[in-house]
C-alpha positions in Angstrom: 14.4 -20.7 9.2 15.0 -24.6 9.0 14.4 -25.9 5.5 13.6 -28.5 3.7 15.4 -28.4 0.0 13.3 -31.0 -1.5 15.0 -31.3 -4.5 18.0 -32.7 -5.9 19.2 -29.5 -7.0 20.0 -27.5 -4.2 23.3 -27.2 -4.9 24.3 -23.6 -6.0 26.1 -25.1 -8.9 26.4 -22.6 -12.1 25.1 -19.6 -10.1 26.9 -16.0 -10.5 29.6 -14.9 -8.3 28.0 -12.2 -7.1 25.5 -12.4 -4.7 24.9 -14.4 -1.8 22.3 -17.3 -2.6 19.6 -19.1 -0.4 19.3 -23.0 -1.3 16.4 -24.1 -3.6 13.6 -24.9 -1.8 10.5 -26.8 -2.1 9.6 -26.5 1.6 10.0 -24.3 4.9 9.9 -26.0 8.1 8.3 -23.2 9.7 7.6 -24.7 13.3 11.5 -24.5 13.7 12.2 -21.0 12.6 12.7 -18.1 14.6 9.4 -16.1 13.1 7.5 -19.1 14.5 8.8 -18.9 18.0 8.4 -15.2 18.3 5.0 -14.9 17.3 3.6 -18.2 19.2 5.8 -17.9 22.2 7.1 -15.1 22.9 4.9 -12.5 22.3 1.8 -15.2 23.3 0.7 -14.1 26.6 -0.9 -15.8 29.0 -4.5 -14.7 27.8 -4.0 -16.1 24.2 -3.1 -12.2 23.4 -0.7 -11.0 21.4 2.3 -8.9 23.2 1.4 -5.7 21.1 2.0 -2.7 23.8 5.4 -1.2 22.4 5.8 -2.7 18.1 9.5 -1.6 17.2 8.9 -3.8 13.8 4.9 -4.0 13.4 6.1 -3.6 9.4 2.5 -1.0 8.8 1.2 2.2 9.6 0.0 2.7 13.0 -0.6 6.1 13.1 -3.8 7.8 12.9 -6.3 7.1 9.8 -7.3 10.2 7.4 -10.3 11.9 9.1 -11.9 11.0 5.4 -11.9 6.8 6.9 -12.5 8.1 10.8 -15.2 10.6 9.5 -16.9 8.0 7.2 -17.2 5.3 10.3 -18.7 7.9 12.4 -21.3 8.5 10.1 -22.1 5.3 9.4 -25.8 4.5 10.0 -28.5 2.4 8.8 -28.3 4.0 5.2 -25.3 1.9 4.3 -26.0 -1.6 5.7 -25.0 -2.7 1.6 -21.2 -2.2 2.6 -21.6 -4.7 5.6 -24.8 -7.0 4.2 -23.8 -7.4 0.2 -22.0 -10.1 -2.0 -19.9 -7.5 -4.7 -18.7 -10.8 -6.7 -15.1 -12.1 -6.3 -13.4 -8.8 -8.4 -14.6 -6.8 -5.9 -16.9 -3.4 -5.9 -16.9 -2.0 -9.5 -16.7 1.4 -8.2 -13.3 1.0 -6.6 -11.9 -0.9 -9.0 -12.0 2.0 -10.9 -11.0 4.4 -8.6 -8.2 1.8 -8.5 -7.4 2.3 -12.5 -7.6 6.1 -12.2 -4.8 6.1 -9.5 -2.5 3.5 -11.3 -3.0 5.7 -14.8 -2.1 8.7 -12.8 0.2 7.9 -10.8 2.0 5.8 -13.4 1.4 7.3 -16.4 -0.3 3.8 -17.6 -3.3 2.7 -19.4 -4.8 0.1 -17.4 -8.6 -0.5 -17.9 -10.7 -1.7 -15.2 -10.6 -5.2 -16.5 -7.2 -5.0 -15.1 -7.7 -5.0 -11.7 -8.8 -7.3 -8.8 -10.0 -6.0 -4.9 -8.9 -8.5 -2.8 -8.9 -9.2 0.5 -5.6 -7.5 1.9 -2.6 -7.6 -0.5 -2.1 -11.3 1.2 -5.0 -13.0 -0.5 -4.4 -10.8 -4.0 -0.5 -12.6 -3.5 -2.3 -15.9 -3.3 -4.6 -15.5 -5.9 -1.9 -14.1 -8.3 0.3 -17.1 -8.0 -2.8 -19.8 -8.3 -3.4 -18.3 -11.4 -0.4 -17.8 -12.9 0.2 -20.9 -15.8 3.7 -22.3 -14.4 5.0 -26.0 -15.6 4.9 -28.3 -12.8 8.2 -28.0 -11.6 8.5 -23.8 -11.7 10.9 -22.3 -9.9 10.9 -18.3 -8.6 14.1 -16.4 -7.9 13.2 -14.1 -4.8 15.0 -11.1 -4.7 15.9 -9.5 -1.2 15.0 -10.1 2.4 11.0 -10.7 2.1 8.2 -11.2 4.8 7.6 -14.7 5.7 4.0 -14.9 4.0 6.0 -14.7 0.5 7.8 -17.7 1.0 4.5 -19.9 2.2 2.3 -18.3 -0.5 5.2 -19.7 -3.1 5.6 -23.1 -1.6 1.6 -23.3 -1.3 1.4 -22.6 -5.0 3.7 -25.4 -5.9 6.7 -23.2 -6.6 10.3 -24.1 -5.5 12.2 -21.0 -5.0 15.7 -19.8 -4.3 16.3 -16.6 -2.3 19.6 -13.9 -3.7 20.6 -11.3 -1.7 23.4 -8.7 -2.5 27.1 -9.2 -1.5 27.6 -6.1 -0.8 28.0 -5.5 3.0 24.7 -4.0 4.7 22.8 -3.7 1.1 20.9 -6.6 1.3 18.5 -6.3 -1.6 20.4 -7.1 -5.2 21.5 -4.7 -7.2 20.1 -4.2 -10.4 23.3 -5.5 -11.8 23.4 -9.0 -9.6 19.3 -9.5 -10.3 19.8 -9.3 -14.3 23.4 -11.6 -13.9 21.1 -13.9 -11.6 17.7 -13.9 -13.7 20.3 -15.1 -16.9 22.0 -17.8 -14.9 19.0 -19.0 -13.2 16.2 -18.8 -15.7 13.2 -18.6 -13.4 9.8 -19.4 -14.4 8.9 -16.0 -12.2 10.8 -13.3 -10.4 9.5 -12.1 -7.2 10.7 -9.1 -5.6 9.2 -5.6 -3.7 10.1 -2.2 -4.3 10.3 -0.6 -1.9 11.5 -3.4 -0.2 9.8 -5.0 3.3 11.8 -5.0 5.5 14.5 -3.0 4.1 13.3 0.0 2.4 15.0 -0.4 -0.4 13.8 0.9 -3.8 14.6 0.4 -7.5 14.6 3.1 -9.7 12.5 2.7 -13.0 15.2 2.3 -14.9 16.5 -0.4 -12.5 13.1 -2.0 -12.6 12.5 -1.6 -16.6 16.1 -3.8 -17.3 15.6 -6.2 -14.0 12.0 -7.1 -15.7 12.9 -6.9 -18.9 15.9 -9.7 -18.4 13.0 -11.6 -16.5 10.9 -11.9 -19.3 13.3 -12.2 -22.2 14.2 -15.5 -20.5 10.6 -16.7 -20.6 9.8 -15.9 -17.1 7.2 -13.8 -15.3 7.7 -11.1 -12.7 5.4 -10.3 -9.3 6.0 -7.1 -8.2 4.5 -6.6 -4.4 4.9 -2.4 -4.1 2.8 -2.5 -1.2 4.5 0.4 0.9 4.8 2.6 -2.8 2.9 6.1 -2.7 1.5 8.6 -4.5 3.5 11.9 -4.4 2.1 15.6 -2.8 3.2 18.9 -4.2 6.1 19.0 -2.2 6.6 15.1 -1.1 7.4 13.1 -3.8 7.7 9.5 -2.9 8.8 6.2 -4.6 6.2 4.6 -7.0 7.8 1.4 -7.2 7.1 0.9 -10.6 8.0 2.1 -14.5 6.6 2.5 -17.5 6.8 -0.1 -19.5 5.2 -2.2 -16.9 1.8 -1.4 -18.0 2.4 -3.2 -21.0 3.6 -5.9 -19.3 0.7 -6.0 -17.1 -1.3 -6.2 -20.1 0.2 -8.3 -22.0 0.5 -11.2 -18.8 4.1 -11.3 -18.0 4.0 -8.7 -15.1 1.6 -9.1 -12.0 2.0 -6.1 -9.4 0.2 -6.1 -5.5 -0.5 -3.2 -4.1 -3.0 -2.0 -1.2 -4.5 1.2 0.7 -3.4 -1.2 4.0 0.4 0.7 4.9 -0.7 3.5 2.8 -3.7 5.3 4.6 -3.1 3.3 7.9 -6.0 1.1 7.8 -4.7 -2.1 8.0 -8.1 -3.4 9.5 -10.5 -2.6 6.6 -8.5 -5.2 4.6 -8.5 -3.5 1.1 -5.6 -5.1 -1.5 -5.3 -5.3 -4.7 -3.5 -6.7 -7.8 -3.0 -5.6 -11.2 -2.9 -8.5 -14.0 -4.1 -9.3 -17.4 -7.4 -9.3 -18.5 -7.1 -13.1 -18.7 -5.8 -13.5 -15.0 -8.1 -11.8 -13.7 -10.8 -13.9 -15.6 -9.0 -17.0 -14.1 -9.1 -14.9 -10.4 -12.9 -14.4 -10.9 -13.9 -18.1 -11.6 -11.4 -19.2 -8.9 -13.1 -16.8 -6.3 -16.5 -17.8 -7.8 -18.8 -17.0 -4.6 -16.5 -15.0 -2.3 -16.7 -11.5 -1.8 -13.4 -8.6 -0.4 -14.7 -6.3 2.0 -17.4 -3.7 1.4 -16.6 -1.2 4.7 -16.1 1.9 3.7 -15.0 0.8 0.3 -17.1 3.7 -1.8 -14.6 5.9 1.0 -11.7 4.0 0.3 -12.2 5.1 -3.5 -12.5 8.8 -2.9 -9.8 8.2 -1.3 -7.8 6.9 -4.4 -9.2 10.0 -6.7 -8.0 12.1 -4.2 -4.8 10.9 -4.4 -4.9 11.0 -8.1 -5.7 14.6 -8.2 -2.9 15.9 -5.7 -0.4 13.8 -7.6 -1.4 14.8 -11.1 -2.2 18.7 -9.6 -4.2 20.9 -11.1 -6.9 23.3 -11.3 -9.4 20.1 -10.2 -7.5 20.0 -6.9 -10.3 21.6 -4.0 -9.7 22.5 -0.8 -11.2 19.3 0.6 -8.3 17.8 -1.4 -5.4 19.8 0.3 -6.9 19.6 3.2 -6.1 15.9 3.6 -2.8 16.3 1.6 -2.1 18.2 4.5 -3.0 15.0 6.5 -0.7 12.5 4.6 2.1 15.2 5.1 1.9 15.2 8.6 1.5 11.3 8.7 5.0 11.4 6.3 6.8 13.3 8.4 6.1 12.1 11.9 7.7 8.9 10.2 10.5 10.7 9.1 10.7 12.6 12.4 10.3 9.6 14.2 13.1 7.6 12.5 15.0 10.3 13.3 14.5 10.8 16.4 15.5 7.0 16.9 18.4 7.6 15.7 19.6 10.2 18.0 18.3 8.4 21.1 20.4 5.2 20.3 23.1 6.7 19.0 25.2 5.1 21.6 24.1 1.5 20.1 22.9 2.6 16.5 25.6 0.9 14.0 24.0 1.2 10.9 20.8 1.3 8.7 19.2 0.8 5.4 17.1 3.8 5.1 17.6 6.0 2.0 14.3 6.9 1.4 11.2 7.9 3.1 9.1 5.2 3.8 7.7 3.1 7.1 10.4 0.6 7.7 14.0 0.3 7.7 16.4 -2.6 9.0 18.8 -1.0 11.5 21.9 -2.8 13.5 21.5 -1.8 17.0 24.5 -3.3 19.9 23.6 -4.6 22.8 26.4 -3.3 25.5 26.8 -6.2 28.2 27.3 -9.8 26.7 24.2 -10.4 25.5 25.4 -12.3 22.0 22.3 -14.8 21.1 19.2 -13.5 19.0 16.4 -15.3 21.1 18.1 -14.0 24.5 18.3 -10.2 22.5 14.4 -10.5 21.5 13.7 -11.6 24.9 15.9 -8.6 26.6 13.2 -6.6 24.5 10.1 -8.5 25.4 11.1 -8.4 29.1 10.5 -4.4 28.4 7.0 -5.4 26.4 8.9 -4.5 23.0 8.2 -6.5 19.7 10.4 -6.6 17.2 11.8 -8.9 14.4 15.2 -9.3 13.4 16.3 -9.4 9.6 16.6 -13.4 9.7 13.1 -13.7 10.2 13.0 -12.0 6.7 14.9 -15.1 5.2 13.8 -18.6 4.4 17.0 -20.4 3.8 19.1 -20.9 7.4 22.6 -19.9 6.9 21.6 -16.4 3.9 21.7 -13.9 6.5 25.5 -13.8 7.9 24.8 -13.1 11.3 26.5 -10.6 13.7 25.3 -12.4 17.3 29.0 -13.2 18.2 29.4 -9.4 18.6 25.9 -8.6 20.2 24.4 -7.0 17.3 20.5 -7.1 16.6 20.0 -6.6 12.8 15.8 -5.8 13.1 13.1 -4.1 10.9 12.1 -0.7 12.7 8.8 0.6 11.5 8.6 4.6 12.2 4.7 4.9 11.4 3.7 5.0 15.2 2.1 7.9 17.2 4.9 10.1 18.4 4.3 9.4 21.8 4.1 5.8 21.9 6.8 5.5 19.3 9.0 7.9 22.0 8.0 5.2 24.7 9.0 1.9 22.5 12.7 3.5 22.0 13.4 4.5 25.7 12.1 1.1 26.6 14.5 -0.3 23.6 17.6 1.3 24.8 17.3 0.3 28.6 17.2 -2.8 27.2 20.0 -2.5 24.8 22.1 -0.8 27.8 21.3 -3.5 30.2 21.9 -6.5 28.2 
């Protein structure tokens, strides 16, 4: 993206050795990037649509719902106009909010209280509302950690944040170690350190213990962490998966230093219904309600959306509570986990001819993956277009970036560093890589 530093210091002057560092920003000229250009002219069509037919990098789950969310909307009737014709108050329905606690608690081992936690609307608004109501000095700065989705960066600079981006050095592991963030997070003193495990679009995740000392260096400097773990899970009997979080971050969370953003959205594949959340002090999320004063997060299918959670909380915890109902749709999430892995796989064997390398070490939706196009083609727009001429979407890993210049690129040797999102119906997901490699073989 082209940028606009802003500020005087820009300069990476005093910074550690290791890592690669983005400039510090006040703005992002977002008009000129490349994010900008794919989404309002290359994949506009005609119609004022949206090219959508074959998504390589949609970065969310596009499989099939839970028949508990497709079985609740087709029952719907005239008995629950409340969820479509009632004002819940800006927190959000009481009822999930502490289906919400239970999960966290479980999941987590924490001991949140409900007073803890906001519903907002998608984990998008629960970003923006965390970072208005965070108490920063007028000229805070965040360090960003890793390769992030564009709507981090204009949530920061909306908030009145400069920030400066840090990726690793290492060749092909672009997220920090845990090592480089703590070295970082003492040179740089940020007033708050942003960063997603597991990582969009990488996949990368921190361990708890990686997390506990990254934070912990975060706030001994007097700064504050947001954690987005937005693509985190809950694990099954035999399908553990990442959490994204560790222990001591409830007390963090209590105690106002540590803001986490979360969301049923990737989760459960129901993007649509537009359910987020944030977990915060008691005090933030007294400073969320008066700043929300009058608006409302949706009500569909939110008393379904927290059976949903207790579900989840009882198949992760295990048990004699656990009914057949309740492996019945941990039999569902299985099958939704490993048509992703199955998928990514399957990806991989059909491109092997152009598949370099990729960033996946644990399951999860998305990955980035370096894919070579075979006949000249050497410029990122022309490689996105060889794609879109084949109706695939996709977005490389500079789109992830704010500052121009962070991501090295590879275009001199026809190499297309991209997110690939695996959470797709077999079938279409089969379709979008045949139509990727004729692309990649035709140039």
């Amino acid at each position: 993206m082209v940028v606009n530093s802003g500020t005087a210091n820009s300069a990476n002057v005093g910074l550690p050795t290791r890592g690669r560092f983005g400039r510090l920003l006040a703005s992002v000229e977002w008009q000129a990037s490349l994010y900008y250009w794919l989404d309002h002219h290359l994949y506009l069509q005609p119609d004022g649509g949206h090219l959508a037919a074959f998504e390589l990098s949609s970065g969310t789950n596009l499989l099939a719902p839970p028949s508990i969310f497709t079985e609740a909307l087709r029952t719907f009737d005239s008995e629950d106009y409340w969820e479509i014709n009632t004002y819940t108050g800006p927190l959000g329905d009481d009822c999930l909010r502490e289906a919400v606690t239970e999960y966290e608690n479980v999941v987590n081992g924490w001991s949140l209280s409900q007073d803890n936690i906001a519903v907002t609307y998608g984990a998008h608004i629960g970003l923006k509302s965390a970072l208005g109501a965070i108490s920063s000095p007028e000229d805070a700065t965040a360090l960003v950690l890793g390769p992030q989705v564009p709507l981090i960066f204009q949530a920061l600079v909306e908030s009145g944040f400069c920030f400066r981006e840090m990726w690793s050095s290492v060749p092909g592991k672009f997220v920090p170690s845990a090592d480089e963030a703590i070295a970082a997070v003492s040179a740089c003193h940020p007033d708050l350190l942003v960063l997603s495990s597991p990582n969009n679009p990488t996949g990368t995740v921190f361990s708890p213990d990686e997390l506990s000392a990254i934070c912990a260096a975060a706030i001994s400097v007097g700064g504050k962490v947001l954690i987005d773990k937005i693509l985190s899970d809950s694990a099954l009997p035999d399908f553990p998966m990442p959490s994204g979080t560790c222990p001591q971050m409830d007390e963090w969370i209590q105690e106002g230093t540590c803001v986490v953003i979360d969301s049923l959205s990737k989760r459960r594949a129901i993007s649509g219904l537009r359910t987020g959340y944030l977990l915060a002090s008691d005090a933030l999320i007294r400073r969320i309600a008066l700043s929300g004063l009058g608006g409302c997060p949706p009500m569909l299918l939110s008393g379904t959306a927290a059976q949903e959670l207790q579900i989840s909380a009882r198949l992760h915890r295990g048990g004699d509570d656990v009914s057949s109902s309740d492996r019945a749709h941990a039999d569902e999430l299985r099958q939704m986990r490993v048509a992703t892995e199955q998928n990514f796989a399957a990806a991989k064997a059909a491109l092997s001819d152009h598949w370099l390398w990729d960033t996946k070490d644990h399951p999860g939706i998305n990955s980035v993956v370096a894919l070579r196009f075979k006949h000249g083609v050497t410029d990122e727009r022309q490689m996105c277009v060889a794609l879109a001429e084949r109706e695939v979407s996709c977005y490389p890993l500079s789109t992830f970036a704010a500052s121009s210049g962070l991501h090295s690129s590879l275009e001199s040797e026809g190499i297309l560093e991209l997110r690939m999102s695996s959470a797709v119906r077999p079938e279409r997901f089969r379709e979008t890589i045949c139509r990727t490699r004729d692309a990649l073989r035709a140039g």
